[in-house]
N, CA, C and O atoms as CSV, one atom per row, in Angstrom:
chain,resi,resn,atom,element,x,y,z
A,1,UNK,N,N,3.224,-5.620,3.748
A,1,UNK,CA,C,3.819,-4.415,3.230
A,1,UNK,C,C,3.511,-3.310,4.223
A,1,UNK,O,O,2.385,-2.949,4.565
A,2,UNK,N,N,4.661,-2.831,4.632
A,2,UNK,CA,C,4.016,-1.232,5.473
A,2,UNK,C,C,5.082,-0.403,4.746
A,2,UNK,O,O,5.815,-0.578,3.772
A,3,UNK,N,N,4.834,0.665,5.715
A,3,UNK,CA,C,4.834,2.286,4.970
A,3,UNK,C,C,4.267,2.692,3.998
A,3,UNK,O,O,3.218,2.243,3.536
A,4,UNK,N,N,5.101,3.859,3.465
A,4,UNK,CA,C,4.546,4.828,2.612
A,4,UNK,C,C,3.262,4.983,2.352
A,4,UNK,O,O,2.325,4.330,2.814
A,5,UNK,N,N,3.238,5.793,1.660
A,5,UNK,CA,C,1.153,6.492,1.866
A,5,UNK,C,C,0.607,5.424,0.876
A,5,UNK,O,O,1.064,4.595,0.089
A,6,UNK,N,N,-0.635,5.874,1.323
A,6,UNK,CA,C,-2.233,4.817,1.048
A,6,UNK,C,C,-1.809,4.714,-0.682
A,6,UNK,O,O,-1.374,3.601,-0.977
A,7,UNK,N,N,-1.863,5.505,-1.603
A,7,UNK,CA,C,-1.543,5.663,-2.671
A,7,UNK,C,C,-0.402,4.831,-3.152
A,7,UNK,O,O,-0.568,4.323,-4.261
A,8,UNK,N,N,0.855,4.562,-2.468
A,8,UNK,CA,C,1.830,4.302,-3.160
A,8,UNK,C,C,2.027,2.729,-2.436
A,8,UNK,O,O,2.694,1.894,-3.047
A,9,UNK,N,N,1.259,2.307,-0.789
A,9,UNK,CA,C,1.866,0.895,-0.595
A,9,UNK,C,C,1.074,-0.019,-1.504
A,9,UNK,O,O,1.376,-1.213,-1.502
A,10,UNK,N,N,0.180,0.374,-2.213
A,10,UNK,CA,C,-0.676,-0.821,-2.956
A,10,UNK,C,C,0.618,-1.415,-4.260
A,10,UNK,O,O,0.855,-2.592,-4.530
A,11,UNK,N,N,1.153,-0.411,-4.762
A,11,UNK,CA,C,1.682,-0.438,-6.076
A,11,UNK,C,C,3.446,-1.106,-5.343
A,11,UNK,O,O,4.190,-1.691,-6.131
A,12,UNK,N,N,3.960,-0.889,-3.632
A,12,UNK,CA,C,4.688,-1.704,-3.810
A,12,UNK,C,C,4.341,-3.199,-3.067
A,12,UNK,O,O,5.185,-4.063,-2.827
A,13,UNK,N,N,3.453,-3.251,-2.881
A,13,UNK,CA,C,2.701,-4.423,-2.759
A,13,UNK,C,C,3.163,-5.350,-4.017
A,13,UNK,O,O,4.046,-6.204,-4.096
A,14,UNK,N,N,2.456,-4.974,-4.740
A,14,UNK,CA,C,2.095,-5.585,-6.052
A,14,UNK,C,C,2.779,-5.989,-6.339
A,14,UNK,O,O,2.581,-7.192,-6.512
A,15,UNK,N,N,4.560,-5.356,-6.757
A,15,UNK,CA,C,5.612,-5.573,-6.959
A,15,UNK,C,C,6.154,-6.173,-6.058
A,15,UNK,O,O,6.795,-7.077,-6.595
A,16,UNK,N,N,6.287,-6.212,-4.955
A,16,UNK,CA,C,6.556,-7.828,-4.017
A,16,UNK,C,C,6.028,-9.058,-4.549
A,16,UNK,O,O,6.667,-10.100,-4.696
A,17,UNK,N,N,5.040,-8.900,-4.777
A,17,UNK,CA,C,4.195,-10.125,-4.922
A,17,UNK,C,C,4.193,-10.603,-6.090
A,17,UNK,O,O,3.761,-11.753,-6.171
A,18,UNK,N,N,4.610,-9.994,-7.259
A,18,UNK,CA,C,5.052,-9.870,-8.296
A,18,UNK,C,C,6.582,-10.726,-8.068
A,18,UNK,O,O,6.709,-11.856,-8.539
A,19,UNK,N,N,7.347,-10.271,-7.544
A,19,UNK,CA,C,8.362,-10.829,-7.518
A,19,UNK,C,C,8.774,-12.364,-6.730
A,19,UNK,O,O,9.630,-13.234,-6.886
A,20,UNK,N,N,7.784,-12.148,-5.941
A,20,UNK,CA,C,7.756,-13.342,-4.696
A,20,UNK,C,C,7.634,-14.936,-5.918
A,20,UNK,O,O,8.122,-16.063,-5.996
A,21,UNK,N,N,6.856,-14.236,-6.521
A,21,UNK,CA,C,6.147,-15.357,-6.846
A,21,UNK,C,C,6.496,-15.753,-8.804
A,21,UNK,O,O,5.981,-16.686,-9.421
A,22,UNK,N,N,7.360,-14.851,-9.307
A,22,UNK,CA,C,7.713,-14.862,-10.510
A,22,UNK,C,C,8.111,-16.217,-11.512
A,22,UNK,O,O,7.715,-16.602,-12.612
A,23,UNK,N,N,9.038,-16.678,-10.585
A,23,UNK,CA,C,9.237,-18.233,-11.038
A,23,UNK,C,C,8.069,-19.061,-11.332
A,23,UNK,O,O,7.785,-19.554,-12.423
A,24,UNK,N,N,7.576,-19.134,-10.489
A,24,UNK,CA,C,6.261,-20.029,-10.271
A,24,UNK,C,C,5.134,-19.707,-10.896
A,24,UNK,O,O,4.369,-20.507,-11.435
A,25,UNK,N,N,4.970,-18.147,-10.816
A,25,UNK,CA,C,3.255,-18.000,-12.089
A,25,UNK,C,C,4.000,-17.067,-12.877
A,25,UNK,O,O,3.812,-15.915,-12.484
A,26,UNK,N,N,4.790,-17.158,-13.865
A,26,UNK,CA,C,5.275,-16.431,-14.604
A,26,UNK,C,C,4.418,-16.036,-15.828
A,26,UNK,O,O,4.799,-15.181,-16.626
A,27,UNK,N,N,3.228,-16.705,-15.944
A,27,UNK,CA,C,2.263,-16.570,-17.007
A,27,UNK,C,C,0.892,-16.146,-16.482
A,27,UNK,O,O,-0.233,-16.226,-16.975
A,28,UNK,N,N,1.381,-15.640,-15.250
A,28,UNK,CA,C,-0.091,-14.627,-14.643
A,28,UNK,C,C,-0.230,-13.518,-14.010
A,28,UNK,O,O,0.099,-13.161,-12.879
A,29,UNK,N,N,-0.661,-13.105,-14.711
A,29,UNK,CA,C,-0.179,-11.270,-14.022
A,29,UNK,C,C,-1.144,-11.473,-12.766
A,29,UNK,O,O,-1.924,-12.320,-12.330
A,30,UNK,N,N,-0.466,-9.754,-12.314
A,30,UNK,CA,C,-1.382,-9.676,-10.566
A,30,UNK,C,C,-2.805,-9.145,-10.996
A,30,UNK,O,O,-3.233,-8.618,-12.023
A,31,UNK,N,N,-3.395,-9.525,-9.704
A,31,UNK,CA,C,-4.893,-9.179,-9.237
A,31,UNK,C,C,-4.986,-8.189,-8.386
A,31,UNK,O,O,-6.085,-7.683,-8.159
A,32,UNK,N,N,-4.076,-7.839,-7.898
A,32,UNK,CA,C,-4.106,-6.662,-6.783
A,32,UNK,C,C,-4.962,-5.550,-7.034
A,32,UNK,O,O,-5.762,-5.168,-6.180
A,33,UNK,N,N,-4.844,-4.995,-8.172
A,33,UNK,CA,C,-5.575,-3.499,-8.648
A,33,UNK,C,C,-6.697,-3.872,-8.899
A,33,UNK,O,O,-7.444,-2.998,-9.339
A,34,UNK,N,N,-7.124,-4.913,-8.775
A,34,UNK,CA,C,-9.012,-5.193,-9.107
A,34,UNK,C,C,-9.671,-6.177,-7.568
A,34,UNK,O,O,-10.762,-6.717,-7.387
A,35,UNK,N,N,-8.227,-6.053,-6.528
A,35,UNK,CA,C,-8.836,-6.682,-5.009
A,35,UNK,C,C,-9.290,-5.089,-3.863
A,35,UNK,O,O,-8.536,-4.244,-3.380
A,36,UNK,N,N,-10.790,-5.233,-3.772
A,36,UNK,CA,C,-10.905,-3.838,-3.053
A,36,UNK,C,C,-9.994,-4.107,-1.218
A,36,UNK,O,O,-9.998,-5.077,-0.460
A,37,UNK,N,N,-9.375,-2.822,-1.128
A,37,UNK,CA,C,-8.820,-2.550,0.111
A,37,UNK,C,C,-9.846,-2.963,1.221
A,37,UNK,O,O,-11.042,-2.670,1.217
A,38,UNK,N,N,-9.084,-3.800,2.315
A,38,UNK,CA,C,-9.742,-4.163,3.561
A,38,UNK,C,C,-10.229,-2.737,3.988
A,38,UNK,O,O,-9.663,-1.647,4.054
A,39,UNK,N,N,-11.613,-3.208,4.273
A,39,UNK,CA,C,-12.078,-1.783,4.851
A,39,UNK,C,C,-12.590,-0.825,4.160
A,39,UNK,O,O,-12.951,0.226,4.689
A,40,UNK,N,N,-12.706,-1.107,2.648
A,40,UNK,CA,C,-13.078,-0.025,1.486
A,40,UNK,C,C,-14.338,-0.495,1.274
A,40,UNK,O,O,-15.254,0.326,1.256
A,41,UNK,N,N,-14.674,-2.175,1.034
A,41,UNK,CA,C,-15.852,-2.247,0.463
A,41,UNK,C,C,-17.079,-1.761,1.906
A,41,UNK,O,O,-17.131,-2.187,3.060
A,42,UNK,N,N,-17.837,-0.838,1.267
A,42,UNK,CA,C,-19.048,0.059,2.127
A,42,UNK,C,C,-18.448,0.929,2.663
A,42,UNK,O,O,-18.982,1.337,3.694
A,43,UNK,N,N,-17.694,1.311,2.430
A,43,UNK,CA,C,-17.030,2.757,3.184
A,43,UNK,C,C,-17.922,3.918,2.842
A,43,UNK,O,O,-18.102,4.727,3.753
A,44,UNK,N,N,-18.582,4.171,1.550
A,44,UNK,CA,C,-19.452,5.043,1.354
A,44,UNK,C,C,-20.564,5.553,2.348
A,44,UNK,O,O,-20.843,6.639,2.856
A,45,UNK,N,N,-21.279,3.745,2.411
A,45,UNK,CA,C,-22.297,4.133,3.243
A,45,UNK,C,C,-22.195,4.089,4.783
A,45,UNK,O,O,-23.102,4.475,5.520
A,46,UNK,N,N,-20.866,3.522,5.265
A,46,UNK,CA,C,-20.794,4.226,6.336
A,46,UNK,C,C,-20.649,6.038,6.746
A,46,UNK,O,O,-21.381,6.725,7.459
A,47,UNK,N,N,-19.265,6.453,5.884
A,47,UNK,CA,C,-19.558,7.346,5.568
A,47,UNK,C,C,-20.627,8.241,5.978
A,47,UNK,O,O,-20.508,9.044,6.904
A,48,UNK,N,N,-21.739,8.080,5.230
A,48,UNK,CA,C,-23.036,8.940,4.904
A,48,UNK,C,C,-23.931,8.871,6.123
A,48,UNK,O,O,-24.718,9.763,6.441
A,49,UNK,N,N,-23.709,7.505,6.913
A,49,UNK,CA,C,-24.180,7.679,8.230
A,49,UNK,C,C,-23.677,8.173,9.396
A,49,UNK,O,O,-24.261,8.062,10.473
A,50,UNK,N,N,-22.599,8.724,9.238
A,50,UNK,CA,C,-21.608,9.127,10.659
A,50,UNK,C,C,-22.822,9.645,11.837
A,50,UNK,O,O,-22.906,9.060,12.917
A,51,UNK,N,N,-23.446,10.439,11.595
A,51,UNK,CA,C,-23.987,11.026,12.367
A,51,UNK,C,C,-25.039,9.735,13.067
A,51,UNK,O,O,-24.925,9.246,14.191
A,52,UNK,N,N,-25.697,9.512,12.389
A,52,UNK,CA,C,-26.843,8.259,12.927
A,52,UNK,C,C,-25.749,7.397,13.972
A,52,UNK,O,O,-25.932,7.396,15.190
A,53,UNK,N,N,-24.548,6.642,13.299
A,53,UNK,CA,C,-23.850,5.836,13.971
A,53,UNK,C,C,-23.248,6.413,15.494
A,53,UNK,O,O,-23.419,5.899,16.600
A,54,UNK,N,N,-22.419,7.773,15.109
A,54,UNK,CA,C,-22.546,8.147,16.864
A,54,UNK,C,C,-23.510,8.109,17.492
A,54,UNK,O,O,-23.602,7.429,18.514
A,55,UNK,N,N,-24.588,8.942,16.948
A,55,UNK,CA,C,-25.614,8.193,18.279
A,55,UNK,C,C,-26.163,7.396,18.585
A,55,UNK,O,O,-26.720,7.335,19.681
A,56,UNK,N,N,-26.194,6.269,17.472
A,56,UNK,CA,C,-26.424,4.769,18.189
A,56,UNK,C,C,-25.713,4.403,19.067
A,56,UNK,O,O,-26.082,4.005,20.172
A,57,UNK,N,N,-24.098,4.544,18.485
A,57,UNK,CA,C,-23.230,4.332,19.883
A,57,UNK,C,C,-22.797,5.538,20.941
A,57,UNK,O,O,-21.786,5.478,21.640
A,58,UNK,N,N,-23.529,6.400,20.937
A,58,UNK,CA,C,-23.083,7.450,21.985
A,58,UNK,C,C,-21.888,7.999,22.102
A,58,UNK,O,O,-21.485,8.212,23.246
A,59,UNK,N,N,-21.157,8.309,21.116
A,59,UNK,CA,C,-20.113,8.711,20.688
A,59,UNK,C,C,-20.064,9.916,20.008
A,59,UNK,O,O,-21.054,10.166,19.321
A,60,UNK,N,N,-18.727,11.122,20.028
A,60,UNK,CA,C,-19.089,12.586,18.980
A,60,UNK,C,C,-19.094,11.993,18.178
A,60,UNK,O,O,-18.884,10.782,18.252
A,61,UNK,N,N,-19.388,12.755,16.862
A,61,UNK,CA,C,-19.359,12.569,15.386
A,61,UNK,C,C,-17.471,12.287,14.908
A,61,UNK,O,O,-16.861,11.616,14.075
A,62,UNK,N,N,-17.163,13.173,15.919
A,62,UNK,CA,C,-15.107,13.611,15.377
A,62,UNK,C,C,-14.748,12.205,15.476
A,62,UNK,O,O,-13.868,11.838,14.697
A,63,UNK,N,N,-15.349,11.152,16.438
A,63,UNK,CA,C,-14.714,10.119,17.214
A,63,UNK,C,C,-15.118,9.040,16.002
A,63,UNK,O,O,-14.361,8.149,15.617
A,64,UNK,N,N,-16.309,9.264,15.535
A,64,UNK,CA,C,-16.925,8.241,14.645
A,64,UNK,C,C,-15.984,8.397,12.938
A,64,UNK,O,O,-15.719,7.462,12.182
A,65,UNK,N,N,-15.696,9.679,12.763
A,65,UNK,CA,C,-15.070,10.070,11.265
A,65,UNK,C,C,-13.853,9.501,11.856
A,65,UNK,O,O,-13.322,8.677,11.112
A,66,UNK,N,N,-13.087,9.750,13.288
A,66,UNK,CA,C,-11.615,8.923,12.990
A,66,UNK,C,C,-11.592,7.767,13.265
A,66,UNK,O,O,-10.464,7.304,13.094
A,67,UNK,N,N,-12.510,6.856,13.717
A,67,UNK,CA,C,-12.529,5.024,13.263
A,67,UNK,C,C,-12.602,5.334,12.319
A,67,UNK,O,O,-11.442,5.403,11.913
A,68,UNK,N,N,-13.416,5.682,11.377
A,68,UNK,CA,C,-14.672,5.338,9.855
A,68,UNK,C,C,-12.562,5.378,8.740
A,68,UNK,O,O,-12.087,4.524,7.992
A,69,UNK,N,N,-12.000,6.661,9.174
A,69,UNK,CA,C,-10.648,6.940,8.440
A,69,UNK,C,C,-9.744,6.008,8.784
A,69,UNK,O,O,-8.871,5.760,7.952
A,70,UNK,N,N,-9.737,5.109,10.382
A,70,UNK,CA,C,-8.871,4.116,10.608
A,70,UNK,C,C,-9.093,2.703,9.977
A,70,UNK,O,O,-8.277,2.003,9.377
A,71,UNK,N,N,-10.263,2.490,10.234
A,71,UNK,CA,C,-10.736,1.508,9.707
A,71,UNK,C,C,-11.508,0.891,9.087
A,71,UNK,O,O,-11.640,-0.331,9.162
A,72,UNK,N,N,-12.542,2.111,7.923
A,72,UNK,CA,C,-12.814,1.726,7.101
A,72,UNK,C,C,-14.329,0.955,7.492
A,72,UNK,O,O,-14.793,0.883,8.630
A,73,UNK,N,N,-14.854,0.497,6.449
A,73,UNK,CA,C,-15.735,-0.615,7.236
A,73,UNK,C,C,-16.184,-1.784,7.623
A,73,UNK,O,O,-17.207,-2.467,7.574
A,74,UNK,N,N,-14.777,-1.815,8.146
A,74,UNK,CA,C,-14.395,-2.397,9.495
A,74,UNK,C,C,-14.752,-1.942,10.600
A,74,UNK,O,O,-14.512,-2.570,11.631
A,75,UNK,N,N,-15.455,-0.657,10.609
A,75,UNK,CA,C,-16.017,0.046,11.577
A,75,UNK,C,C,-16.435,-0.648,12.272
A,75,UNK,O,O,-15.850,-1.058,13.275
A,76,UNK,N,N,-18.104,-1.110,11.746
A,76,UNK,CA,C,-18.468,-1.888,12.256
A,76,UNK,C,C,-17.978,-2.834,13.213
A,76,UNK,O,O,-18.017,-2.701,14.436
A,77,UNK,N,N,-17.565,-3.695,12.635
A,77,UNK,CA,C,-17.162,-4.966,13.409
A,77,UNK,C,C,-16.190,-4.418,15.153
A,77,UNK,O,O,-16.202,-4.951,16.263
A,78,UNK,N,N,-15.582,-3.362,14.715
A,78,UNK,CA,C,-14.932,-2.954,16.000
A,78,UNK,C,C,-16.213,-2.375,16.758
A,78,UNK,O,O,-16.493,-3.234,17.594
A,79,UNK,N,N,-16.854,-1.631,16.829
A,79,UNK,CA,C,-18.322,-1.425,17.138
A,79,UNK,C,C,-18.936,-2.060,18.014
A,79,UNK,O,O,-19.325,-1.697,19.124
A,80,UNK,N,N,-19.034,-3.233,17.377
A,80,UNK,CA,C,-20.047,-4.137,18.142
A,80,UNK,C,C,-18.900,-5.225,18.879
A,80,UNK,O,O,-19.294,-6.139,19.603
């Protein structure tokens, strides 16, 4: 699924997948709204470390908040 904003591609997600698959699990609703977003689970506590993390990696803080907003934490893994 791409486009539209963070808010609205989950919900047409759902409804793809919803539809993709209707015939076949017609007696099971979706899981989507209870699967956390790639990149969401620990986003907090990256987050809360921005500052520590640039200077582990020697990086500004601005540079560290726009991975942490691209990718979540997934940070990490691009990181290292």
């Amino acid at each position: 699924m791409a486009g539209g904003k963070l808010t609205t591609y989950r919900s047409m997600a759902e409804d793809a997948v919803n539809f993709a698959v209707a015939e076949q699990f017609a007696d099971r609703e979706s899981l989507t709204d209870r699967l956390p977003l790639l990149g969401g689970q620990g986003y907090g506590e990256w987050a809360s470390r921005t500052d520590e993390v640039a200077a582990e990696h020697n990086l500004p803080p601005k540079t560290v908040k726009r991975l942490l907003g691209r990718y979540g934490s997934l940070m990490g893994e691009l990181l290292s």
